[in-house]
mmCIF file of the N, C-alpha and C atoms, coordinates in Angstrom:
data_MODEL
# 
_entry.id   MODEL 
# 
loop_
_atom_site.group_PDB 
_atom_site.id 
_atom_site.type_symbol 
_atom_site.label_atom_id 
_atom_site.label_alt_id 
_atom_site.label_comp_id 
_atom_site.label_asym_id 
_atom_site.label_entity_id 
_atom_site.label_seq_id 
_atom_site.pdbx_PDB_ins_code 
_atom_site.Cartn_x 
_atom_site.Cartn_y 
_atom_site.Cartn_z 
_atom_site.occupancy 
_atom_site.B_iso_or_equiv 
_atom_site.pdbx_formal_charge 
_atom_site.auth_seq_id 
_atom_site.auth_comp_id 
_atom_site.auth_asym_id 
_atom_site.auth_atom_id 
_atom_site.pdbx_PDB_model_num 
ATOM 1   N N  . UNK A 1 1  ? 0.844   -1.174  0.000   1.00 0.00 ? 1  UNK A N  1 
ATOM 2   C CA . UNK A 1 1  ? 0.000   0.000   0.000   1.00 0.00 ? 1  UNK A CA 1 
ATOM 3   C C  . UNK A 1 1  ? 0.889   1.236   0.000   1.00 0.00 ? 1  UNK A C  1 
ATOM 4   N N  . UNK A 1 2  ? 0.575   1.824   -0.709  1.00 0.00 ? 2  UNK A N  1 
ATOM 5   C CA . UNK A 1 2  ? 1.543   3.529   -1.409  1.00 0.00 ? 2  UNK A CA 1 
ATOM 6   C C  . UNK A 1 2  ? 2.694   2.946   -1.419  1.00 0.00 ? 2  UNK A C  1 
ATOM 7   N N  . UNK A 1 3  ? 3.411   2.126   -1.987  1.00 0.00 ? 3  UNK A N  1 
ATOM 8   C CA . UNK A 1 3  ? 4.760   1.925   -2.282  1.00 0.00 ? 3  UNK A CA 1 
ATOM 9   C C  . UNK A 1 3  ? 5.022   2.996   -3.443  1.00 0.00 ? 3  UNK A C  1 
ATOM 10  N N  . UNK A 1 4  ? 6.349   3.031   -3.376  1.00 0.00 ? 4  UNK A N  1 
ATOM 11  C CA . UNK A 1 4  ? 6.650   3.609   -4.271  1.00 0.00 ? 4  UNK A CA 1 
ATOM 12  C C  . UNK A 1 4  ? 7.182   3.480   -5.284  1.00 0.00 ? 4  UNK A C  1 
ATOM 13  N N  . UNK A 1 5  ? 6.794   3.101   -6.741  1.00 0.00 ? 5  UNK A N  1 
ATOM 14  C CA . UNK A 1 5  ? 7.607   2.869   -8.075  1.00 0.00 ? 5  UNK A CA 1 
ATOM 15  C C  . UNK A 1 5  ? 8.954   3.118   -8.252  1.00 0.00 ? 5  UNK A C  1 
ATOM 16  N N  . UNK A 1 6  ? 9.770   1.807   -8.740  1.00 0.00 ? 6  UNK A N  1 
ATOM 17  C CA . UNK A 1 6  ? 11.472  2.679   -9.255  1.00 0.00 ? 6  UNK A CA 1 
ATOM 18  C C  . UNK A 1 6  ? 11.142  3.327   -10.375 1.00 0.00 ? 6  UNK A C  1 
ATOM 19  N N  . UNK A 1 7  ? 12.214  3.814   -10.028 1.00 0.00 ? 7  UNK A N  1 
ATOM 20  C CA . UNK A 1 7  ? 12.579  5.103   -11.860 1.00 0.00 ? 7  UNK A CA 1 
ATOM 21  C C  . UNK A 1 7  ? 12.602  3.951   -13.243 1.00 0.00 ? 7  UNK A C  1 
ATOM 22  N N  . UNK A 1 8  ? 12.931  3.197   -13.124 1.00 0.00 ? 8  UNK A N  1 
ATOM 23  C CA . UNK A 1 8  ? 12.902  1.960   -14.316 1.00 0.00 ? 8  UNK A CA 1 
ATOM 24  C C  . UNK A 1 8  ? 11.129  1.536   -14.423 1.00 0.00 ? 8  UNK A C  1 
ATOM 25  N N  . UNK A 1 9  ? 10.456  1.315   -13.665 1.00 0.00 ? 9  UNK A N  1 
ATOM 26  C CA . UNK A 1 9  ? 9.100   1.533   -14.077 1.00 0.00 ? 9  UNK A CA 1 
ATOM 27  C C  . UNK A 1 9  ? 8.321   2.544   -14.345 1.00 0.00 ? 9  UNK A C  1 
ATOM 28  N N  . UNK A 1 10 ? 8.492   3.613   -13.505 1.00 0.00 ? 10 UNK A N  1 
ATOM 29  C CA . UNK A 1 10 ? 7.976   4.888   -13.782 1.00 0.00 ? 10 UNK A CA 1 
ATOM 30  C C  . UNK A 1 10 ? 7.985   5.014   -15.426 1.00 0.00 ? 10 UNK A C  1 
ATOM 31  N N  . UNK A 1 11 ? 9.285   4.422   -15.942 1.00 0.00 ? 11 UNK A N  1 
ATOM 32  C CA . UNK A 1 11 ? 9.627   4.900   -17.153 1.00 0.00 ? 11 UNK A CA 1 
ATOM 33  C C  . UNK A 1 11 ? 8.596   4.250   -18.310 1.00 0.00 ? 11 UNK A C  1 
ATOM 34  N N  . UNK A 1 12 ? 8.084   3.296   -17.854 1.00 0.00 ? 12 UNK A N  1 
ATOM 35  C CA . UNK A 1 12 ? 7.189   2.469   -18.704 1.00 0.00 ? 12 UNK A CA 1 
ATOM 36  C C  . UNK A 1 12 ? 5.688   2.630   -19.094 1.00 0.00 ? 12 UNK A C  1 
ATOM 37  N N  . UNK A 1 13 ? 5.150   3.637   -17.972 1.00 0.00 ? 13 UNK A N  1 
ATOM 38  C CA . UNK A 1 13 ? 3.890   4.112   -18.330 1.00 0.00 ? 13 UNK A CA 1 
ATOM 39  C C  . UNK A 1 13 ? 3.517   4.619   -17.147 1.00 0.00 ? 13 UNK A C  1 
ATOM 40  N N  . UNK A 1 14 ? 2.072   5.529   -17.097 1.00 0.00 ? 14 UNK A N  1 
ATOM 41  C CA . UNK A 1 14 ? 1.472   6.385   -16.087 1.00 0.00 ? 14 UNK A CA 1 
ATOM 42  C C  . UNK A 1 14 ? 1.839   5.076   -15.174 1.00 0.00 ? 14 UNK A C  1 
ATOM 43  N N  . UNK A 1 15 ? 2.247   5.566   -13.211 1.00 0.00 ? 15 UNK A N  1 
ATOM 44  C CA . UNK A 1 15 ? 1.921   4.680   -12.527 1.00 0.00 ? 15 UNK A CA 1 
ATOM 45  C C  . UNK A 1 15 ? 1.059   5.283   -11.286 1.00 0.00 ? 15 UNK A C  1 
ATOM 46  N N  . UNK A 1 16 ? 0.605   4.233   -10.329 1.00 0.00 ? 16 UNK A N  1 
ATOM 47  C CA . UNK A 1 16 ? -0.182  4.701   -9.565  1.00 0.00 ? 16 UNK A CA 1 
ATOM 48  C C  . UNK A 1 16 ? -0.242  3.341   -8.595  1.00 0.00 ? 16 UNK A C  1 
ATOM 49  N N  . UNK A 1 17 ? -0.639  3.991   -7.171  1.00 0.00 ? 17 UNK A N  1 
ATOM 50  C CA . UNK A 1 17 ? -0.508  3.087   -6.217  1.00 0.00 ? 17 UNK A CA 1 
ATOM 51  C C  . UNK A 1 17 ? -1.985  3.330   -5.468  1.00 0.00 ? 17 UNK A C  1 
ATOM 52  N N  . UNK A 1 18 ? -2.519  2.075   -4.749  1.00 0.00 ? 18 UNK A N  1 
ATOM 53  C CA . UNK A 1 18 ? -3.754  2.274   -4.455  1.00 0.00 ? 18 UNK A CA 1 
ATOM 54  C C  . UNK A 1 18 ? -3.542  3.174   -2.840  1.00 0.00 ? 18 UNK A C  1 
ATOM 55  N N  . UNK A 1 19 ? -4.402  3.131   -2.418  1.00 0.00 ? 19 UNK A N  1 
ATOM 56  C CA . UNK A 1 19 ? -4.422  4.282   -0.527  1.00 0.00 ? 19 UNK A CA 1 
ATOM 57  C C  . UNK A 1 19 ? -5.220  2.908   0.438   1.00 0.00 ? 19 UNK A C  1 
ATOM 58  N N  . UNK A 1 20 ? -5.917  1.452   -0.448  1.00 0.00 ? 20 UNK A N  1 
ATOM 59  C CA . UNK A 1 20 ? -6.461  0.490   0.426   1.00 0.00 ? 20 UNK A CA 1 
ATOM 60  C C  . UNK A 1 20 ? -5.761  -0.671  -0.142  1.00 0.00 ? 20 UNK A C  1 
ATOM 61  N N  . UNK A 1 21 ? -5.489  -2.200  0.648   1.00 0.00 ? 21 UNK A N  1 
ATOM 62  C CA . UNK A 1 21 ? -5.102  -3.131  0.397   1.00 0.00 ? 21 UNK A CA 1 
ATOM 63  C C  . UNK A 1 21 ? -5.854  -3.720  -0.549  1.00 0.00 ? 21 UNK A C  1 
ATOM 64  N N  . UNK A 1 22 ? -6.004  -4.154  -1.456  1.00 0.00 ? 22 UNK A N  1 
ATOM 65  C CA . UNK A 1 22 ? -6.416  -5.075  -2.260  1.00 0.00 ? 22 UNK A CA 1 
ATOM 66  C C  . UNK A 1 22 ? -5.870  -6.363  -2.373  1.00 0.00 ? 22 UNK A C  1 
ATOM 67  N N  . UNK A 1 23 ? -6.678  -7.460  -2.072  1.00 0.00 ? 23 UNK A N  1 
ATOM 68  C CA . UNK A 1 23 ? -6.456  -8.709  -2.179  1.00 0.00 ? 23 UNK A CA 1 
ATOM 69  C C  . UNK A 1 23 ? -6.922  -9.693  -2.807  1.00 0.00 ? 23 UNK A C  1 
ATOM 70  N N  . UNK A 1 24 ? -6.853  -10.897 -2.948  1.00 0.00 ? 24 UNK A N  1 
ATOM 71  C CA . UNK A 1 24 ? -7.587  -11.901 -3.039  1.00 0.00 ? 24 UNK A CA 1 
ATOM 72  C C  . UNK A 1 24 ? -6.977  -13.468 -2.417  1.00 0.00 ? 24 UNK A C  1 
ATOM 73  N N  . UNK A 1 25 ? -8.246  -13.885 -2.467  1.00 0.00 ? 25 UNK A N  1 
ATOM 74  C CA . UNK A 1 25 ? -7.785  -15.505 -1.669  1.00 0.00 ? 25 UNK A CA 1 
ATOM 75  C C  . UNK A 1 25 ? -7.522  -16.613 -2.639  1.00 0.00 ? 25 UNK A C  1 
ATOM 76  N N  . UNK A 1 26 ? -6.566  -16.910 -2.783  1.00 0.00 ? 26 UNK A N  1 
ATOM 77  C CA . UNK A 1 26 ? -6.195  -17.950 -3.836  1.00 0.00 ? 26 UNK A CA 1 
ATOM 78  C C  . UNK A 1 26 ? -5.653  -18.835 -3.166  1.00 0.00 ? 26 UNK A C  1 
ATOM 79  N N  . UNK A 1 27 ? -6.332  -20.378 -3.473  1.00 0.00 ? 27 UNK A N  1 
ATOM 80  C CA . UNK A 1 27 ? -6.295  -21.433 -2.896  1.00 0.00 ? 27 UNK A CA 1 
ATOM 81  C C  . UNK A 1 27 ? -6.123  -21.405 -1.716  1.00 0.00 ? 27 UNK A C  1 
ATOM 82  N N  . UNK A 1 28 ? -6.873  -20.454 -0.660  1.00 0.00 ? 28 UNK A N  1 
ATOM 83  C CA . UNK A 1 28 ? -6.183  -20.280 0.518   1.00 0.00 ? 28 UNK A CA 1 
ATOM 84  C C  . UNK A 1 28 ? -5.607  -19.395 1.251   1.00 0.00 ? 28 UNK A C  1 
ATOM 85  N N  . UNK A 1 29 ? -4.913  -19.182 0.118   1.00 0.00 ? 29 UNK A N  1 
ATOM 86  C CA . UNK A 1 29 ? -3.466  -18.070 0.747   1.00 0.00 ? 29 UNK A CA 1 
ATOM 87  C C  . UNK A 1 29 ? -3.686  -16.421 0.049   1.00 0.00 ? 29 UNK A C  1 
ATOM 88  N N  . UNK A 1 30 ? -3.760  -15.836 1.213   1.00 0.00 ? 30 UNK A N  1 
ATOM 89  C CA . UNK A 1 30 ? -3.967  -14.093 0.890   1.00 0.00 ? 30 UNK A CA 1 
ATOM 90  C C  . UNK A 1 30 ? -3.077  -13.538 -0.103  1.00 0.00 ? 30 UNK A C  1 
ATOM 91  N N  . UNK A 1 31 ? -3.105  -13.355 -1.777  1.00 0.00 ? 31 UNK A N  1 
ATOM 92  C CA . UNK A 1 31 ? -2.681  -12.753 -2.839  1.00 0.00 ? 31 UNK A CA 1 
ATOM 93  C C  . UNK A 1 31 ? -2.522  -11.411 -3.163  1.00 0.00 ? 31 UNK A C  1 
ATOM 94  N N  . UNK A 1 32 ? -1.591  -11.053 -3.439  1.00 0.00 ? 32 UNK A N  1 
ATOM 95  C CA . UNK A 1 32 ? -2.022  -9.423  -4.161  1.00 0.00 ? 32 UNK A CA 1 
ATOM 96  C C  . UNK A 1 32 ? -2.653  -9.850  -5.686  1.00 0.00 ? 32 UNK A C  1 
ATOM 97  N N  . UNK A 1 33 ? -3.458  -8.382  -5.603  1.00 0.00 ? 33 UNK A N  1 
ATOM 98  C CA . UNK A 1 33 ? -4.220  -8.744  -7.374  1.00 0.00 ? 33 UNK A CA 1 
ATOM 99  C C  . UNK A 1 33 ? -4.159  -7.525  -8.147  1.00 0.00 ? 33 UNK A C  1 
ATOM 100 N N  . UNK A 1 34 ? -4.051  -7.597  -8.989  1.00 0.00 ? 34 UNK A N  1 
ATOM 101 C CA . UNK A 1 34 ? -4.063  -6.285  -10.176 1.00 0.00 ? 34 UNK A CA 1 
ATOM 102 C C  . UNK A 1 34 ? -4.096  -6.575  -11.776 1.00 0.00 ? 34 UNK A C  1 
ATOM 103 N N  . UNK A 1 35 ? -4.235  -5.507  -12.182 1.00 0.00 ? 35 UNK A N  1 
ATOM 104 C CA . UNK A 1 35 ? -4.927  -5.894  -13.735 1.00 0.00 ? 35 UNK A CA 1 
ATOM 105 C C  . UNK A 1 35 ? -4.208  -4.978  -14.701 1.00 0.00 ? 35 UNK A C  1 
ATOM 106 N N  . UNK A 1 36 ? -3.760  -5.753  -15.660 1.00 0.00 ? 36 UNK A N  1 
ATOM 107 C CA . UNK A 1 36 ? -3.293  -4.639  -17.140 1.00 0.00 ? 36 UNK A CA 1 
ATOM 108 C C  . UNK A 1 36 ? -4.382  -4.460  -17.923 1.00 0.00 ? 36 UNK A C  1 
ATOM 109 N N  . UNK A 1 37 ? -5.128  -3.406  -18.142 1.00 0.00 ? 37 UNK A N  1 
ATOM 110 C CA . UNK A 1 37 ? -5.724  -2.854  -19.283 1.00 0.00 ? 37 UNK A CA 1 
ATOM 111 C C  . UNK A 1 37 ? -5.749  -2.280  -20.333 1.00 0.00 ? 37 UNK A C  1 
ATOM 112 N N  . UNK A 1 38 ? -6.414  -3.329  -21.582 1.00 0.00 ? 38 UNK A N  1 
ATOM 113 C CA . UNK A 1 38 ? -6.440  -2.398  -22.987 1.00 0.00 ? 38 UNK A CA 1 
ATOM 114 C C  . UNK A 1 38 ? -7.792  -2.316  -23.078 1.00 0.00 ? 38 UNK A C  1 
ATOM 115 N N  . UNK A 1 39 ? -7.905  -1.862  -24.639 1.00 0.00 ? 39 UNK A N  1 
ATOM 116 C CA . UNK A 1 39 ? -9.057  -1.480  -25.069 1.00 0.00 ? 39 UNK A CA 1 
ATOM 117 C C  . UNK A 1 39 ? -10.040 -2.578  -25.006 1.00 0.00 ? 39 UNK A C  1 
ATOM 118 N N  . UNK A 1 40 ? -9.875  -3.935  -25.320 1.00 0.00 ? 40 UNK A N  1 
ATOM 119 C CA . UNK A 1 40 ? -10.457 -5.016  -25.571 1.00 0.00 ? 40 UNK A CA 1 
ATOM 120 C C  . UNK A 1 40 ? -10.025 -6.469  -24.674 1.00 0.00 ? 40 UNK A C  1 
ATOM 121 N N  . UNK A 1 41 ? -9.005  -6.214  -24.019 1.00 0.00 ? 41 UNK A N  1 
ATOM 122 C CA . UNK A 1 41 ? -8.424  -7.335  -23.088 1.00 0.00 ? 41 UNK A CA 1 
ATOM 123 C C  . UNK A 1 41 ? -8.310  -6.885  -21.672 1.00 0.00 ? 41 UNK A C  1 
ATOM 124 N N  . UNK A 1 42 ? -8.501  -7.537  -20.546 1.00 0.00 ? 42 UNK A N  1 
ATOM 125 C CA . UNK A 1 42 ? -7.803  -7.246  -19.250 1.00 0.00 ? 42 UNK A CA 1 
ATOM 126 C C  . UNK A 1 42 ? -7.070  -8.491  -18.965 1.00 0.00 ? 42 UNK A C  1 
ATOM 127 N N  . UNK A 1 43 ? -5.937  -8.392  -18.278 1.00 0.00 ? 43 UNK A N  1 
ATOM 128 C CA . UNK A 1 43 ? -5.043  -9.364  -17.551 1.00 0.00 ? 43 UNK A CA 1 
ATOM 129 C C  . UNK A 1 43 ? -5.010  -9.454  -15.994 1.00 0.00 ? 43 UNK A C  1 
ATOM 130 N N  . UNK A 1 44 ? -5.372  -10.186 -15.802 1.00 0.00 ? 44 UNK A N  1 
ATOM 131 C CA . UNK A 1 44 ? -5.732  -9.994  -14.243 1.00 0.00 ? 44 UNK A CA 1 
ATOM 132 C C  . UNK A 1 44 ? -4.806  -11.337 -13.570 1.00 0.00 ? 44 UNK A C  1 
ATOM 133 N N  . UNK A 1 45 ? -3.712  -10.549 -12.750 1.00 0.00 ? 45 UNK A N  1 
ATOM 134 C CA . UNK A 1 45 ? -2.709  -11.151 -12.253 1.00 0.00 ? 45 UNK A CA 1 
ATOM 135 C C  . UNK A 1 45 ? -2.118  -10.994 -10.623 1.00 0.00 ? 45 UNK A C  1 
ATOM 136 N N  . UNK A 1 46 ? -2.843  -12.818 -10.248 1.00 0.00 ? 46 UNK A N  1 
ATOM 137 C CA . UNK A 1 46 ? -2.387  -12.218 -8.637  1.00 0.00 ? 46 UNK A CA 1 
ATOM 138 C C  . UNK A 1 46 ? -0.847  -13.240 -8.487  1.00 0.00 ? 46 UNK A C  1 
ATOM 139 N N  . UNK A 1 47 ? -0.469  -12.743 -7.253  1.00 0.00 ? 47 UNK A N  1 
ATOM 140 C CA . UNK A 1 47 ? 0.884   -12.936 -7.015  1.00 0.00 ? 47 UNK A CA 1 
ATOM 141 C C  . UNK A 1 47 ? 1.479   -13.051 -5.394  1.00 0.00 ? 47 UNK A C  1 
ATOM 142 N N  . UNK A 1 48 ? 1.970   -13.524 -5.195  1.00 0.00 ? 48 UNK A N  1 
ATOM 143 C CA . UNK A 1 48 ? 2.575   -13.112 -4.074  1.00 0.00 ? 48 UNK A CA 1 
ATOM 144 C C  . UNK A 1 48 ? 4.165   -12.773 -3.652  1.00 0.00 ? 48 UNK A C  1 
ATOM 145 N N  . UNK A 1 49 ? 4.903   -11.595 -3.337  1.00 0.00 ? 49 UNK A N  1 
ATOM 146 C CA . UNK A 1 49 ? 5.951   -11.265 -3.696  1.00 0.00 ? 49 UNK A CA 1 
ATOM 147 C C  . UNK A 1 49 ? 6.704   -11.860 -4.738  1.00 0.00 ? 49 UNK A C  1 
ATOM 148 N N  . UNK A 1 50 ? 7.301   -12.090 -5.147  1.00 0.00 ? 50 UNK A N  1 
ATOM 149 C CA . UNK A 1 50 ? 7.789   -12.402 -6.576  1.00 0.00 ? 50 UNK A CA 1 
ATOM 150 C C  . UNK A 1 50 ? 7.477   -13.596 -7.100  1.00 0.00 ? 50 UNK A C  1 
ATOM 151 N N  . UNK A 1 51 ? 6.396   -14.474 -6.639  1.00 0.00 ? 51 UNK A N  1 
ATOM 152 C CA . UNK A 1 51 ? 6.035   -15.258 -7.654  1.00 0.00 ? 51 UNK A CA 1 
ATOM 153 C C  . UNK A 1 51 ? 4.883   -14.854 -8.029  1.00 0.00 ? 51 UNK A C  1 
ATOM 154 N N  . UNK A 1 52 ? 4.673   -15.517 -9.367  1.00 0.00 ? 52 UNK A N  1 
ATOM 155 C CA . UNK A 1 52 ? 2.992   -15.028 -9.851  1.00 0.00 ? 52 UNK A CA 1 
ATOM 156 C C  . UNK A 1 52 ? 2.136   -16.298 -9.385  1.00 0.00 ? 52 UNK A C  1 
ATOM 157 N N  . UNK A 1 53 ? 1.018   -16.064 -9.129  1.00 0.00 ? 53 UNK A N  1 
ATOM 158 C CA . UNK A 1 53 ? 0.654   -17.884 -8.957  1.00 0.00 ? 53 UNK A CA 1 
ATOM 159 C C  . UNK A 1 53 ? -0.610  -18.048 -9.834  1.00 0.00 ? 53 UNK A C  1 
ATOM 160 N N  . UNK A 1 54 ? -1.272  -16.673 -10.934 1.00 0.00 ? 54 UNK A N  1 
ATOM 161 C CA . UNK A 1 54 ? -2.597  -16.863 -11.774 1.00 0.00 ? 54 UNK A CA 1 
ATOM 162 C C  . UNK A 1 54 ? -2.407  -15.265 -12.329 1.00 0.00 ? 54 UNK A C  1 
ATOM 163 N N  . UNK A 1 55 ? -2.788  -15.869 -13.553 1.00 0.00 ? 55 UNK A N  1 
ATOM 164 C CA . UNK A 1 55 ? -2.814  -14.770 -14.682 1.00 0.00 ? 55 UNK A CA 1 
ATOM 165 C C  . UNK A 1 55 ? -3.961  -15.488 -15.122 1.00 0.00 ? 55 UNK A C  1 
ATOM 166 N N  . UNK A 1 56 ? -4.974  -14.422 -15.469 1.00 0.00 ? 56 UNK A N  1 
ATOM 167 C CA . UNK A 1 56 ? -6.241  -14.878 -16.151 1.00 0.00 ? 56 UNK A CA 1 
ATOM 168 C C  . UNK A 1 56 ? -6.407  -13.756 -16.939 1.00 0.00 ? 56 UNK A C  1 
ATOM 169 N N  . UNK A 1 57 ? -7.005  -14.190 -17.907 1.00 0.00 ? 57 UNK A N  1 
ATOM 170 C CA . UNK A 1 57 ? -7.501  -12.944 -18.933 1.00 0.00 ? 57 UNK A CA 1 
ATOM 171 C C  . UNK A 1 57 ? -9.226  -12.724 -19.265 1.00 0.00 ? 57 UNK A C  1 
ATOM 172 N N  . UNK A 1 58 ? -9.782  -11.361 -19.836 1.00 0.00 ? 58 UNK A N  1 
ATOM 173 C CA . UNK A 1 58 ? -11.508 -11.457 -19.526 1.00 0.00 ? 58 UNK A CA 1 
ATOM 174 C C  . UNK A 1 58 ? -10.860 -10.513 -21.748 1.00 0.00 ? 58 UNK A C  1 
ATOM 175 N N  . UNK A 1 59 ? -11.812 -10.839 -22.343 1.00 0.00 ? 59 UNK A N  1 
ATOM 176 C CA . UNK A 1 59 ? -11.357 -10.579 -23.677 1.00 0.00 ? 59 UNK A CA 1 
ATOM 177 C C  . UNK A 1 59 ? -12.930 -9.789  -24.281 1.00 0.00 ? 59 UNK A C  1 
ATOM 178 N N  . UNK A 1 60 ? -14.124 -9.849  -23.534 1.00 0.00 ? 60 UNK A N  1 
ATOM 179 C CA . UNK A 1 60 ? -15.202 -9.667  -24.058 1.00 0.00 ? 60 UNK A CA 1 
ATOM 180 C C  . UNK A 1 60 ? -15.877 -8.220  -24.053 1.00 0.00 ? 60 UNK A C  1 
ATOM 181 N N  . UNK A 1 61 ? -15.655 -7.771  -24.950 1.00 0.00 ? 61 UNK A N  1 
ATOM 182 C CA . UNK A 1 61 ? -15.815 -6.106  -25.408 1.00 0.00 ? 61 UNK A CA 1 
ATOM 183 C C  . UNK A 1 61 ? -16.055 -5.548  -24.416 1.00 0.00 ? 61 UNK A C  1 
ATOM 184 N N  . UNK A 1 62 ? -17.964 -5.559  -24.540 1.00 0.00 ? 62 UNK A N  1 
ATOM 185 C CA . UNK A 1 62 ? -18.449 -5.044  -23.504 1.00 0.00 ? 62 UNK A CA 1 
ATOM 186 C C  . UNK A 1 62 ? -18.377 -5.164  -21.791 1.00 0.00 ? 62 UNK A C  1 
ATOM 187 N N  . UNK A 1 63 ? -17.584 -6.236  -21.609 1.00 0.00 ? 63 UNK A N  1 
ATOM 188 C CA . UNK A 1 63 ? -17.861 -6.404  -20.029 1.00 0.00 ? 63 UNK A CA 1 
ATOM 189 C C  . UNK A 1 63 ? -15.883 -5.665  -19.316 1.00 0.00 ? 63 UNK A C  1 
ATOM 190 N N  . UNK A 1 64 ? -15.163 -6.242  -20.685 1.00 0.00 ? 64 UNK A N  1 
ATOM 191 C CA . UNK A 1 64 ? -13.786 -4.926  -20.241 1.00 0.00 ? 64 UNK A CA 1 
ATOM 192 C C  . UNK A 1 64 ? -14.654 -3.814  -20.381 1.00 0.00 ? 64 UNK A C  1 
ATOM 193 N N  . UNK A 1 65 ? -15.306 -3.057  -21.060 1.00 0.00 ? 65 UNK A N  1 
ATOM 194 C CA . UNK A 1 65 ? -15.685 -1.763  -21.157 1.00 0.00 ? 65 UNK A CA 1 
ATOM 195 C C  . UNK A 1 65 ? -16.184 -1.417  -19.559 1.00 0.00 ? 65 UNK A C  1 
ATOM 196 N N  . UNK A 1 66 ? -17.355 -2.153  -19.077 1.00 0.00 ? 66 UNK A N  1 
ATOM 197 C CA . UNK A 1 66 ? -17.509 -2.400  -17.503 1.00 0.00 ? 66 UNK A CA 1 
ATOM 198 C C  . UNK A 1 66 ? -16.654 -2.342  -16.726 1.00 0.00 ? 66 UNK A C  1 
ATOM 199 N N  . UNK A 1 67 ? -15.817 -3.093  -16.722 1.00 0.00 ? 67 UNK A N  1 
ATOM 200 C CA . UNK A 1 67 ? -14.239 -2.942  -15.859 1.00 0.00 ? 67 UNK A CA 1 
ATOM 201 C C  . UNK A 1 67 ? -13.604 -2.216  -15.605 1.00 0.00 ? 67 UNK A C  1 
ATOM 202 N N  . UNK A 1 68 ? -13.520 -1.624  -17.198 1.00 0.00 ? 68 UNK A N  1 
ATOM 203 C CA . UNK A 1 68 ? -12.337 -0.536  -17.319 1.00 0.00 ? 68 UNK A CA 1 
ATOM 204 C C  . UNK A 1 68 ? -12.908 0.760   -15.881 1.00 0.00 ? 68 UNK A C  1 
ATOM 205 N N  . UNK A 1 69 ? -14.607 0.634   -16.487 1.00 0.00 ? 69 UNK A N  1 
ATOM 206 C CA . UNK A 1 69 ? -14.916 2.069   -16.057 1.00 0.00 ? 69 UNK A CA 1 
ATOM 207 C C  . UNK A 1 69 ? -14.857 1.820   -14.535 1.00 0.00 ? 69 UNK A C  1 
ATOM 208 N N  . UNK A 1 70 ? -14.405 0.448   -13.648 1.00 0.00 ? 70 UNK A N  1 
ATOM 209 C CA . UNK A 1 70 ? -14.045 0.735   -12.481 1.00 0.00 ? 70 UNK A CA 1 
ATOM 210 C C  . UNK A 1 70 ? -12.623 0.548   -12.003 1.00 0.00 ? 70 UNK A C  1 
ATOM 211 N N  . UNK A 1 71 ? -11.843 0.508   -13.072 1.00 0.00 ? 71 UNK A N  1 
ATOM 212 C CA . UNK A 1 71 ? -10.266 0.201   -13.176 1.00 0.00 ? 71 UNK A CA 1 
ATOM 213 C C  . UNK A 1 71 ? -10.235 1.939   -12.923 1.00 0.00 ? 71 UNK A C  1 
ATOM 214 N N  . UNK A 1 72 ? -11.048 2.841   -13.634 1.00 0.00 ? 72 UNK A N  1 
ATOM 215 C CA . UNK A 1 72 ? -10.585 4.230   -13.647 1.00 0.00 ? 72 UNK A CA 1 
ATOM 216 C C  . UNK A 1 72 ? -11.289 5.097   -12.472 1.00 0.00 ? 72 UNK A C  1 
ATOM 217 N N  . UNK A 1 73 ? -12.115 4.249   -12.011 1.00 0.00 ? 73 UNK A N  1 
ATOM 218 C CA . UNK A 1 73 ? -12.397 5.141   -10.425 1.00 0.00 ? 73 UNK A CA 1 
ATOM 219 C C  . UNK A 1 73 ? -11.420 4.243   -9.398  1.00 0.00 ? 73 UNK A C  1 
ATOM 220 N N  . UNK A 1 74 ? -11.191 3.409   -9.678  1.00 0.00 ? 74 UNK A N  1 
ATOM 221 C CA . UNK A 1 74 ? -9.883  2.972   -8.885  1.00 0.00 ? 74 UNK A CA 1 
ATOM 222 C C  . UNK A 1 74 ? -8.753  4.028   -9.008  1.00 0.00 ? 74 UNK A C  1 
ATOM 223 N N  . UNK A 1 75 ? -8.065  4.364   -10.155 1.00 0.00 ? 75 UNK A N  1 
ATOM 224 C CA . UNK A 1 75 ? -7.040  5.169   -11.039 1.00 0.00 ? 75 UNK A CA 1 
ATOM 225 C C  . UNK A 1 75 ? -7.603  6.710   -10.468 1.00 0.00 ? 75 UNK A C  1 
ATOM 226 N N  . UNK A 1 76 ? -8.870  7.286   -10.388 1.00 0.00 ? 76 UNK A N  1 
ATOM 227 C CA . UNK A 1 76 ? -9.133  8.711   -10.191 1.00 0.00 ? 76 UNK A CA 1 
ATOM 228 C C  . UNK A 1 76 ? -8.703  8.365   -8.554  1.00 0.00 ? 76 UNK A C  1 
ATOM 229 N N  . UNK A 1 77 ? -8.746  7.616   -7.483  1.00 0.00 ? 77 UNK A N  1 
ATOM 230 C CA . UNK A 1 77 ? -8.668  7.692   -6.082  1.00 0.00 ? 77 UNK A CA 1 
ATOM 231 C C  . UNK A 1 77 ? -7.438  7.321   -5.717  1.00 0.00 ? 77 UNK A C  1 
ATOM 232 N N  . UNK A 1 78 ? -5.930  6.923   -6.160  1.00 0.00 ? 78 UNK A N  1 
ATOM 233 C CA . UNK A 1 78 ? -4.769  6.259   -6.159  1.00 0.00 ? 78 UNK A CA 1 
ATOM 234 C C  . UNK A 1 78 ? -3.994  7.285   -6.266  1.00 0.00 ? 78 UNK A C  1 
ATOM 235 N N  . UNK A 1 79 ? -2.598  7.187   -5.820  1.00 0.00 ? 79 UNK A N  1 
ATOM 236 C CA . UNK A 1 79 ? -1.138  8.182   -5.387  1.00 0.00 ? 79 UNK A CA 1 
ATOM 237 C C  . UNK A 1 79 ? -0.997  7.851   -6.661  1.00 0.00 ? 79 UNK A C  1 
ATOM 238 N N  . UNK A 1 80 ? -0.931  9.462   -7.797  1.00 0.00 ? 80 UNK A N  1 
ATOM 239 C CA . UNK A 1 80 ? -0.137  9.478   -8.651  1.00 0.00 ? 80 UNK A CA 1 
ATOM 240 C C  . UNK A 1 80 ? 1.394   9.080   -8.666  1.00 0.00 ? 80 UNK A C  1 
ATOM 241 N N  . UNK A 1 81 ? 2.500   8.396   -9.369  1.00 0.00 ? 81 UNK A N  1 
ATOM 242 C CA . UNK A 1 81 ? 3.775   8.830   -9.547  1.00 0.00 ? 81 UNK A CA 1 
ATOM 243 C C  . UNK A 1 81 ? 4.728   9.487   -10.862 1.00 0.00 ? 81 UNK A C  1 
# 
C-alpha cells in the first residue's frame, strides 16, 4: 500500500498506487491482485511477492468496457507517480 515505483518503471507508463489493500484468496493463501488494461483485453494477475501464482484474462468487449470504467475510479482515487 503507497509503495513507491522505481525510476525503471515509472519509465514504462502512467503509474499509480492504491491508498487500500487489495487482495484476493487464492487457494487459501492471501494474494495481491491487479490488472493490465487495454481497449479489448484485461489481464488480471495475482501474485505473491515475486512469484505469480494466476494470470487470467476477460477478452469480451463489452464487459472490459464495464471494468475498465471501475479500473478508472480505482485510477481517479490512487497516489499518482
Amino acid at each position: 500500500m503507497n509503495e513507491k515505483p522505481t525510476e525503471e518503471l515509472k519509465q514504462l507508463a502512467p503509474i499509480a498506487t492504491t491508498k487500500a489493500r487489495i487482495y484476493v484468496d487464492y487457494k487459501g493463501e492471501e494474494a495481491n491482485s491487479g490488472s493490465i488494461n487495454f481497449s479489448r483485453l484485461i489481464f488480471n494477475v495475482a501474485w505473491v511477492n515475486d512469484k505469480i501464482l494466476n494470470v487470467s484474462t476477460m477478452e469480451y468487449g463489452k464487459c472490459v468496457k464495464c471494468l475498465a470504467g471501475s479500473f478508472e475510479g480505482g485510477w481517479r482515487y490512487s497516489q499518482k507517480w
